[in-house]
C-alpha positions in Angstrom: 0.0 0.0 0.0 1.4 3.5 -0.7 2.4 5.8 1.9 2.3 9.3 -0.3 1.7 12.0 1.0 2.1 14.4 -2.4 0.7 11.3 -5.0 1.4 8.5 -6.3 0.2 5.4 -7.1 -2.6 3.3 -5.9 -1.8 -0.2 -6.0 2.1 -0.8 -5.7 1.0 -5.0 -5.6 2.5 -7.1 -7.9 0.3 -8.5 -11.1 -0.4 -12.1 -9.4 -2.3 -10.6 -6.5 -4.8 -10.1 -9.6 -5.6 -6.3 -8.2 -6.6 -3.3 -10.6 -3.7 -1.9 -12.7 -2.1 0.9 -10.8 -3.4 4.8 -11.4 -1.2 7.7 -11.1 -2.3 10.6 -9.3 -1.6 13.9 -7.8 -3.6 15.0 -4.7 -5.2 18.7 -6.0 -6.9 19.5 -2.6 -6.1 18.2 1.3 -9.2 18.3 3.7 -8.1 18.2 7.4 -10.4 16.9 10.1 -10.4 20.2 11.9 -13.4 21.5 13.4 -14.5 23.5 10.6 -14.1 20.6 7.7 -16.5 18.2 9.8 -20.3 17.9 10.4 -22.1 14.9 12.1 -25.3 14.4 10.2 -26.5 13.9 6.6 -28.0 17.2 5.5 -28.7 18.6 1.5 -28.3 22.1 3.0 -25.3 22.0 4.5 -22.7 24.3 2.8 -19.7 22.2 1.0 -16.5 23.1 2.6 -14.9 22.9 -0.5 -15.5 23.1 -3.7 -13.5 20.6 -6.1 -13.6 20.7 -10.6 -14.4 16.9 -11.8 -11.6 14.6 -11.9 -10.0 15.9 -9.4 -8.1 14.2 -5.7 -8.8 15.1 -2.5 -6.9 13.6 0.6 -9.1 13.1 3.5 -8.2 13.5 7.1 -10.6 11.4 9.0 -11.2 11.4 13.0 -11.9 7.7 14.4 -15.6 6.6 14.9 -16.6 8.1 18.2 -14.8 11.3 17.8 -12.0 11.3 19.8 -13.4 10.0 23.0 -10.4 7.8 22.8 -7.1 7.0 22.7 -4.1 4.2 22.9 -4.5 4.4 26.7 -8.4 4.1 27.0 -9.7 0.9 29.3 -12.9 -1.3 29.3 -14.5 0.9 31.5 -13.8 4.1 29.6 -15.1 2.5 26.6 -18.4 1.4 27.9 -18.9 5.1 28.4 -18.5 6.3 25.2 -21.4 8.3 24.1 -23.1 8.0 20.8 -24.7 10.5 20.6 -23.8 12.0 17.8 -21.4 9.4 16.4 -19.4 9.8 13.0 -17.8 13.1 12.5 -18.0 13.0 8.8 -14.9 15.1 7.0 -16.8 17.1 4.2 -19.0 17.8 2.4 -17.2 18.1 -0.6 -19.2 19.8 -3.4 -17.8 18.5 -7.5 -18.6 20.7 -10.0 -21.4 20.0 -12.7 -22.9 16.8 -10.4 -26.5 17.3 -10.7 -29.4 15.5 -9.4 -29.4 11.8 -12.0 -25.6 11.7 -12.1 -23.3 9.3 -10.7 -20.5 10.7 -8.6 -17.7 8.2 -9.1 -15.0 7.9 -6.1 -11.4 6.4 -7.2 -10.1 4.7 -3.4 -6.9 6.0 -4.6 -4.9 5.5 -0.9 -5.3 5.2 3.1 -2.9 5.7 5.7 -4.0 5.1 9.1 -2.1 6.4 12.2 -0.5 4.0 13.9 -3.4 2.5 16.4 -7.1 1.6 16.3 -9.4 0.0 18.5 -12.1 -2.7 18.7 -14.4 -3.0 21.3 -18.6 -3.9 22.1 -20.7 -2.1 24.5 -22.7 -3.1 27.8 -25.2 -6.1 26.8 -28.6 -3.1 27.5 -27.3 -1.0 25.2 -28.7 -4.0 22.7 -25.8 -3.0 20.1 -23.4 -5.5 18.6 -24.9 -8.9 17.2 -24.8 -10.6 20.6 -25.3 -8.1 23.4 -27.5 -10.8 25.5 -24.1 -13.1 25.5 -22.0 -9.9 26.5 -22.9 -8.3 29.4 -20.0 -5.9 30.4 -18.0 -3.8 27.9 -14.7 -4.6 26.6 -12.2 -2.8 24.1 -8.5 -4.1 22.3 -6.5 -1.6 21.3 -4.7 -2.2 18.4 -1.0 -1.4 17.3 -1.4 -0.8 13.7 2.1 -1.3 12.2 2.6 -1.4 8.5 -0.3 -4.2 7.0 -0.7 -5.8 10.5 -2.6 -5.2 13.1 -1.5 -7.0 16.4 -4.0 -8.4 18.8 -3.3 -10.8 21.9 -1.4 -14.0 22.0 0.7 -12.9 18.7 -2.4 -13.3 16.8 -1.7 -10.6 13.5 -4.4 -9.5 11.7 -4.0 -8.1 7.8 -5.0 -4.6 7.4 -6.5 -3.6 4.0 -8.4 -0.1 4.9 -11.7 0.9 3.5 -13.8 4.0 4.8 -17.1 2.7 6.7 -18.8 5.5 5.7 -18.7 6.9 2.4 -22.1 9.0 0.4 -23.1 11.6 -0.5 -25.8 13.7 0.5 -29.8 12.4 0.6 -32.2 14.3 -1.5 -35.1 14.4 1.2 -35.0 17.6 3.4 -33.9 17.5 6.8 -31.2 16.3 8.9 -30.4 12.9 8.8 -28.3 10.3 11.1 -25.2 8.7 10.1 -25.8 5.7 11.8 -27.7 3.7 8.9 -26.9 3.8 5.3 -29.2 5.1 2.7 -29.5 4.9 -1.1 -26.8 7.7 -1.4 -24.3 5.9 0.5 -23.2 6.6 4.2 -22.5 3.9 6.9 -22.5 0.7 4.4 -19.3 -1.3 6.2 -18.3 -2.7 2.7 -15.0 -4.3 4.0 -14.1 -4.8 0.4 -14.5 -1.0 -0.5 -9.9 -0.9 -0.3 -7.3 1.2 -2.1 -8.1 0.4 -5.6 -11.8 0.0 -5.5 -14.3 2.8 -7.1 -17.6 3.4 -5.8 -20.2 4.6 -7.5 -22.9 6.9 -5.7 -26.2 8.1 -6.7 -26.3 12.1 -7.2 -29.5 13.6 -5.5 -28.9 17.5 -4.6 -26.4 19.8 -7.0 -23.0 19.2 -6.2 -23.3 15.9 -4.5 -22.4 17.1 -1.3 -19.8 13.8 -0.4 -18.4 13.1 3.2 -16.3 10.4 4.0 -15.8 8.9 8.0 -15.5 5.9 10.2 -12.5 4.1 8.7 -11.6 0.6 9.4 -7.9 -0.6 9.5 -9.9 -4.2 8.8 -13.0 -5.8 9.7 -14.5 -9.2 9.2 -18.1 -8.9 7.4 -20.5 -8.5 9.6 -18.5 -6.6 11.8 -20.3 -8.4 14.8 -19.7 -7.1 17.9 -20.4 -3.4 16.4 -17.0 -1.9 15.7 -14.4 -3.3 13.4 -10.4 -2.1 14.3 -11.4 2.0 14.3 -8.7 3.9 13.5 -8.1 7.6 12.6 -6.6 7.6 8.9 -6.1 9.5 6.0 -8.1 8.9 2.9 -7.4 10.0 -0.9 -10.0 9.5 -3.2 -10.9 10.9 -6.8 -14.4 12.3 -7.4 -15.5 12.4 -10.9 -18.9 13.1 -12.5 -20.9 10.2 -14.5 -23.6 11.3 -16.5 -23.7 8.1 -18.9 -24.8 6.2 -15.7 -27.8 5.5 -13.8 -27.9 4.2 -10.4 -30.4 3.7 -7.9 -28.3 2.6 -4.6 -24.3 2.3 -4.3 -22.4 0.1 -6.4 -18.7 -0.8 -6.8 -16.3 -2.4 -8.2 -13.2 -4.1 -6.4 -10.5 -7.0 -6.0 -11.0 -7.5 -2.4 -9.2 -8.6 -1.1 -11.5 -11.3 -0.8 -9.3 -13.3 1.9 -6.8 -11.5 4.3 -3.8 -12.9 2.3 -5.6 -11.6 -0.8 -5.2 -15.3 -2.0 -7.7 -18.8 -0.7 -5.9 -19.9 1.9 -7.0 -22.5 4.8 -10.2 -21.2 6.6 -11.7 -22.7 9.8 -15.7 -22.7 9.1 -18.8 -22.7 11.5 -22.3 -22.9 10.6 -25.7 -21.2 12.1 -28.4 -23.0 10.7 -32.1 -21.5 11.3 -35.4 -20.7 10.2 -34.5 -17.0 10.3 -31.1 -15.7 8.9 -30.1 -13.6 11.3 -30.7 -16.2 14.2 -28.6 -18.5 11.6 -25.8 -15.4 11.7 -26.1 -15.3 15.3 -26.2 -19.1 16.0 -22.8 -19.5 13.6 -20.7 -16.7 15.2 -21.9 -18.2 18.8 -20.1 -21.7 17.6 -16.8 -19.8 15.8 -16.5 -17.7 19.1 -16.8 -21.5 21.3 -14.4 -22.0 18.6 -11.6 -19.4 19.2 -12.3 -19.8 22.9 -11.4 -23.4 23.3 -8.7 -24.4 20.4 -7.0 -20.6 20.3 -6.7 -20.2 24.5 -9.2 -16.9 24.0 -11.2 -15.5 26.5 -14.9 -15.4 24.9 -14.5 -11.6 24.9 -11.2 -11.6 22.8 -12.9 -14.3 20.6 -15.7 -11.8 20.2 -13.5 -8.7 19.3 -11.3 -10.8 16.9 -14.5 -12.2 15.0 -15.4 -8.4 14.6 -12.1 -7.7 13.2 -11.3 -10.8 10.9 -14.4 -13.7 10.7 -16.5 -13.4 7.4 -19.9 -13.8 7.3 -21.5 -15.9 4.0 -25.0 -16.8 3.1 -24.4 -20.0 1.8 -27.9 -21.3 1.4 -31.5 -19.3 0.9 -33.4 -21.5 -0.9 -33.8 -25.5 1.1 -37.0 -24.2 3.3 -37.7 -23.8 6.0 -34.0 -23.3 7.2 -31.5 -21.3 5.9 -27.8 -21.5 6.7 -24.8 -19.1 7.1 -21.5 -20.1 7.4 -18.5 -18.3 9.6 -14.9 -18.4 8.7 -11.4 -17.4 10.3 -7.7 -17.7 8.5 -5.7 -20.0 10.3 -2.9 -17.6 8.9 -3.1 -15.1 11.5 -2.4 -17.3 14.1 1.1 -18.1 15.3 2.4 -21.3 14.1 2.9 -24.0 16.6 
């Protein structure tokens, strides 16, 4: 992954890792996450903080997820306090001339540098958050040292980073304020773990200008991102925004090379299945067995197991259609842990 901070290129991977050919660029604007440059809900009448011609890069200072309210040295108890209220500080809006209500506003994930540390952690089981709160009851948080393409988390497991912004939109036609917490047809909190440094999204245009904000990056996360956070991290985002008006799109769309694995290649997965009448009690019911899993083959506390399945387990539909019970299926890489 690059580390530019003038341009560059996006993809320095060699040609087996199969990812996009490489695109040279020149950053044209940078975007701090200073007070000024950030706002905290989706709103068509918010003014743009800047004001960028088609085609052209922006770098991206983004603040972590809960704005600041922690840091390398933060505890459990310090993260169960955390409020949410609002959550996202969103650095933007950016307005690209000519987009117009029908367009497509195209981003280029051109780079992302995060800062060193990031954090995973799920709330007190009331707060009903996370995919299992009635299994959690008490608050826990890992702090991550981010260094280079690894994350480290306990008992020298080391996780892959590939970054991807968890929010990224622009703004929703309807009046009014809106909250960043769900996504929406223009974009905004979608998780898309597969949305990396070489992707490009596609987002519907519904007010002049598009009005697009980026937040809430993720050093990595697992799909799913099950116990409600992935690894957090402030980071830096470079993206090209260029005008489509040969498309017509109705929600996000995007295309990517993943990576679909953490290697970026198949490698051996451990699996677990949730099989159920309902698919999210077959989600629940298969992360429930991965985290038994982790807690009794990989010496994990069922917390840890919890965390590290929010930061690296997938989440697949495997089967919709042999009524009445549906099945997902849960996988871990064996690469990230230590060899024996």
């Amino acid at each position: 992954m690059t580390r530019d901070y003038g341009g560059g290129t996006d993809d320095t991977t060699d040609p087996d890792t199969q990812k996009r050919p490489r695109r040279e660029y020149t950053i044209d604007h940078h975007l701090s996450d200073a007070e000024r440059n950030v706002h905290r809900v989706w709103d068509r009448s918010l003014d743009p903080v800047l004001t960028v011609a088609d085609g052209d890069v922006v770098r991206f200072e983004c603040r972590d997820a809960v704005d600041r309210q922690l840091d390398v040295e933060s505890t459990a108890e310090e993260f169960a306090d955390v409020s949410f209220d609002p959550v996202h500080p969103l650095t933007g809006p950016v307005a690209v001339e000519g987009a117009e209500p029908g367009d497509v506003l195209q981003v280029d994930l051109l780079d992302f540098q995060h800062k060193g540390w990031g954090y995973t952690g799920y709330m007190p089981g009331e707060m009903g958050l996370g995919l299992l709160p009635e299994e959690f009851p008490d608050a826990d948080v890992h702090i991550w040292d981010l260094q280079g393409d690894v994350g480290h988390f306990v008992n020298g497991i080391e996780v892959p980073l590939d970054p991807f912004p968890g929010v990224i939109g622009v703004a929703p036609g309807e009046a009014g304020e809106h909250d960043t917490l769900p996504p929406y047809s223009t974009g905004g909190n979608m998780d898309v773990k597969h949305m990396t440094a070489g992707s490009t999204v596609y987002l519907p245009v519904e007010v002049a200008g598009g009005l697009f904000s980026t937040a809430d990056c993720h050093a990595a996360q697992g799909d799913g991102e099950v116990c409600v956070t992935g690894i957090e991290a402030p980071m830096f985002v470079t993206a090209r925004l260029s005008v489509r008006e040969d498309m017509e799109i109705e929600q996000p769309q995007f295309e990517t090379t993943g990576p679909f694995t953490p290697t970026g290649h198949d490698e051996p997965m451990y699996g677990t299945t949730g099989i159920a009448d309902d698919l999210m009690e077959a989600t629940k019911l298969a992360t429930k067995h991965m985290i038994e899993h982790l807690a009794t083959e990989r010496d994990l506390t069922r917390g840890e197991a919890y965390i590290l399945c929010s930061a690296a387990m997938d989440l697949k539909i495997s089967e919709v259609v042999d009524a009445p019970n549906w099945t997902v299926s849960a996988y871990i890489p064996e690469s990230i842990f230590p060899e024996n």
